[in-house]
N, C-alpha and C positions, 0 to 999 in steps of 0.2 A: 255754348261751345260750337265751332262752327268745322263740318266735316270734311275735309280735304274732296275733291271731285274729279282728281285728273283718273280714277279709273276704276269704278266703284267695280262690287261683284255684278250689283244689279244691273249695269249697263252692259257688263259681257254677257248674259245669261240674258236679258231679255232687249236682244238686240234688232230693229224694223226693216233689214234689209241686208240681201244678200250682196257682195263685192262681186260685179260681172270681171270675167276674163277679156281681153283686151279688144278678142276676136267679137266678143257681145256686147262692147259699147256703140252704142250708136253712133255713123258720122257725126263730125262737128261737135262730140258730146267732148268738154276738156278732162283730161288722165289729168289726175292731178299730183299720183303716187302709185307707184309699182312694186309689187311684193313676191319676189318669187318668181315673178313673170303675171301675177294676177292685179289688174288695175281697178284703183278706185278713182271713181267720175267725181265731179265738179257736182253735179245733180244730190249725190250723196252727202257731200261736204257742206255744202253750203246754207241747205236747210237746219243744220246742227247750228251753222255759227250767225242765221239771221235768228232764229231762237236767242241764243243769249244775250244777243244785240238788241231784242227788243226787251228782255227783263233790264238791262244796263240802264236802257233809255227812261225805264217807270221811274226810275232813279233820279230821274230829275237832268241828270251832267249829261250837257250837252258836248263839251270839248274835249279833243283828243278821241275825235270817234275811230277817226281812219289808225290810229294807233292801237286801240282795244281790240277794232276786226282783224289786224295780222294777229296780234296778239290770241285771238278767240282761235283763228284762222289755224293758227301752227299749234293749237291746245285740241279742238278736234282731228286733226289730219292726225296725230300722234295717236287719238284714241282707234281712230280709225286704223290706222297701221296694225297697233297691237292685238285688235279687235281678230284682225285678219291672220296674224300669226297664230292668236292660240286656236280659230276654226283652222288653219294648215295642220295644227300638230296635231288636233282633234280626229283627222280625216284617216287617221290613221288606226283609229277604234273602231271595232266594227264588233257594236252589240247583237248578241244573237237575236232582241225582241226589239229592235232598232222599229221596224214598221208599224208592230202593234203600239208601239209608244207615238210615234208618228198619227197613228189613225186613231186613236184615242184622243191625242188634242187635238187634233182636225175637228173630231165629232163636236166636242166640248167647244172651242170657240165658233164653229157654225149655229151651233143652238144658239151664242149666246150674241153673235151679229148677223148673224142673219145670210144672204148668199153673200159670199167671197171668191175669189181668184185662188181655186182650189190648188193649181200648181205652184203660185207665191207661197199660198200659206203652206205646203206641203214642205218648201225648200225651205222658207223660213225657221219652222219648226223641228226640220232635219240640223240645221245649225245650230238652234239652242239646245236640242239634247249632247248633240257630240260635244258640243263646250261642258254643257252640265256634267256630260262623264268624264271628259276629261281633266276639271276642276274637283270631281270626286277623288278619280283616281291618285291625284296629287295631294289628295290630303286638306285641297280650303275647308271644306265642309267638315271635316272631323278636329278643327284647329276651335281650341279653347281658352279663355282668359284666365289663368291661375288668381284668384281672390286676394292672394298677396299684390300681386299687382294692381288689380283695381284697388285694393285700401291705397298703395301709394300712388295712383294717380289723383285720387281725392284728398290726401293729405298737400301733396302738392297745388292744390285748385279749389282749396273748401270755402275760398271767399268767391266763388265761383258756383259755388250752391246756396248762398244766399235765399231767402225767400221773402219779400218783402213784409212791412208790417201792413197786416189786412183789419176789414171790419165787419162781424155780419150786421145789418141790421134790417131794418122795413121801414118805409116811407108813405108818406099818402103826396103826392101832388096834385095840386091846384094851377093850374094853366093861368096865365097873366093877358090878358087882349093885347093885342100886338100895338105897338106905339103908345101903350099906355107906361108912365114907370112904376106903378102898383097901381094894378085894376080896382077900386072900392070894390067889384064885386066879389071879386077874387078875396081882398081882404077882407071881408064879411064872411065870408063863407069859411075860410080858414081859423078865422076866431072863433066863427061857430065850432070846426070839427075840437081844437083846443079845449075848451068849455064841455062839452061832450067825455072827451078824455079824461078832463079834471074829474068828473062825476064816476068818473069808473069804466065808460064802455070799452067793450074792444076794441081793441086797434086795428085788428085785422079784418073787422066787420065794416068798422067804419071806411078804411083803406077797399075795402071790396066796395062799399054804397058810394066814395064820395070822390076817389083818387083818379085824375085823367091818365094815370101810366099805365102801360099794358103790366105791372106786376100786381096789378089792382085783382088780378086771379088768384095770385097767391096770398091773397091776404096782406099787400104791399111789401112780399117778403124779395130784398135785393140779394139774398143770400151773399157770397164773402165779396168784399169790396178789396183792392188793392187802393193804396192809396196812391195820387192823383189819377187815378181811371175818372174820378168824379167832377165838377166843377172845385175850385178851389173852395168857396164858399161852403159849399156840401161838405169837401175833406175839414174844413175848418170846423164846423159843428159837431161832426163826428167824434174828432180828436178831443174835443173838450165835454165831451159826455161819458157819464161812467156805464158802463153795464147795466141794464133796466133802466136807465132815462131816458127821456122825451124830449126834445127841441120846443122852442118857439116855432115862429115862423122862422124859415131860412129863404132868404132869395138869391135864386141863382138864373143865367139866363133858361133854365127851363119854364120858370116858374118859382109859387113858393112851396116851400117842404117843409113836413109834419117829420122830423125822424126818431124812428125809437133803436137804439144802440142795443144789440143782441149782448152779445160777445166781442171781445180784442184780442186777434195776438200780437204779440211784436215781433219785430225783423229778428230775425234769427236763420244759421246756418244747419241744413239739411243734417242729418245725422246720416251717417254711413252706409246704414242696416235700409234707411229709405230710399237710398238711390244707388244700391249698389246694383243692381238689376242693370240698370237703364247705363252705369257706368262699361258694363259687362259685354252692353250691346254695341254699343260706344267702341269698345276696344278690341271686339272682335271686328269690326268692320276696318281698323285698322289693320289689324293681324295678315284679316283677308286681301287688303291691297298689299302689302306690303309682300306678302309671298306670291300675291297674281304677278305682282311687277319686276319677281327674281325669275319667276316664270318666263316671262316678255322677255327680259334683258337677257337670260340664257337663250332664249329661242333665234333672237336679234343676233347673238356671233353666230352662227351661220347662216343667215340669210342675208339675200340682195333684195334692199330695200332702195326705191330710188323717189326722190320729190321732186317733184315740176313746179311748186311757189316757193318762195321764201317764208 
């Protein structure tokens, strides 16, 4: 399931900088958006949108870049905007332990970076509390997902909890010499551990004395395997062993494999009772955008908002 992001709670509440007034930008710094009369610089913006520009890029797709950065472009300035209306509406709360709250995370992220820019950090943190109250005061934080809804979001999407069929089992591998197509050594050695098995020893003794994998700790144990996580080979020997059997030799390009088949389940859909938790989290994070952004968009008719890009 993949979580919408034009304006999560956690990006208003744990926000890296404060929006200077027009009077504290620096010459030649570019206004890129004005709020109220308070402007957000060019400086601010644009390290939000070369971040997303370079996770795009791991992506492989090269074209239509200069399309994605307006695109990226007018999806942060909007966060930004709104960022800055609800610290306006915010300024208008004034908690009685505002300072002690202040100098209490001051203390707490000094210990834990070390010397800082005590006045940054001072303003910074004066911003996320006034949002934090003023997100209380409105009710996000006390906003809950009734269990009748989550069951009908999960009857709606239960092919969507899927879990695929998995395999536990243990292996011993034998390393193959490089450019060889089956090392004689390698095949000697592995017919030995075979023959050893046939007689009865452990497998997990033997997988500890004789196996080049680092699970050769655990007694060769690969604990739950999804299937294709493995070479096809591997999945294909798996598949055709019952619970307590042992492999031949398997070659895969790791090498060859000893394997002994724990356990199977098959592909089967989550039951309700297992992921209704995670559904809950799921749908309050919705909950909470959706009331931040009645929030915004009432705060937005009355305010002068002005943009300098397209």
């Amino acid at each position: 399931m993949r979580l919408k992001t034009l304006l999560l709670t956690s990006t208003i509440i744990l926000m890296t900088a404060a929006t200077l007034s027009a009077s504290e930008i620096p010459d030649g710094e570019r206004v890129v958006a004005r709020i109220n009369g308070i402007s957000i610089s060019d400086t601010e913006l644009t390290p939000l949108v070369n971040k997303r520009l370079a996770i795009y890029r791991k992506l492989g797709t090269k074209t239509g870049l200069e399309q994605i950065k307006q695109r990226f472009q007018k999806e942060e300035l909007d966060n930004l905007i709104n960022q800055e209306l609800i610290f306006q509406a915010a300024l208008a709360i004034k908690p009685s332990d505002l300072e002690d709250r202040i100098n209490k995370r001051i203390s707490a992220r000094q210990d834990n970076n070390g010397k800082v820019d005590e006045r940054a950090l001072k303003e910074k943190i004066r911003r996320e509390i006034l949002i934090e109250e003023y997100l209380s005061r409105a009710g996000i934080f006390a906003l809950q997902v009734p269990e009748l809804e989550s069951r009908k979001y999960y009857d709606n999407n239960r092919l969507s909890f899927t879990e695929p069929a998995s395999v536990r089992a243990h292996h011993i591998l034998i390393k193959v010499s490089k450019g060889s197509p089956t090392d004689q050594e390698a095949l000697a050695k592995g017919n030995m551990i075979i023959k050893e098995l046939e007689k009865g020893k452990d497998f997990g003794e033997l997988a500890q004395k004789y196996s080049d994998c680092a699970s050769k700790n655990k007694g060769g144990d690969l604990g739950s395997i999804k299937l294709g996580y493995m070479p096809s080979e591997f999945d294909g020997a798996i598949m055709s062993l019952k619970p307590g059997q042992t492999s031949g030799l398997v070659k895969t390009s790791h090498g060859l494999h000893i394997i002994r088949v724990d356990e199977k389940s098959p592909e089967k859909i989550k039951d309700f009772e297992e992921i209704k938790d995670f559904i809950g989290r799921y749908m309050l994070k919705e909950y909470r955008q959706k009331k931040i952004l009645e929030l915004v968009n009432n705060l937005k008719q009355s305010a002068k908002i002005e943009k300098f890009i397209n």
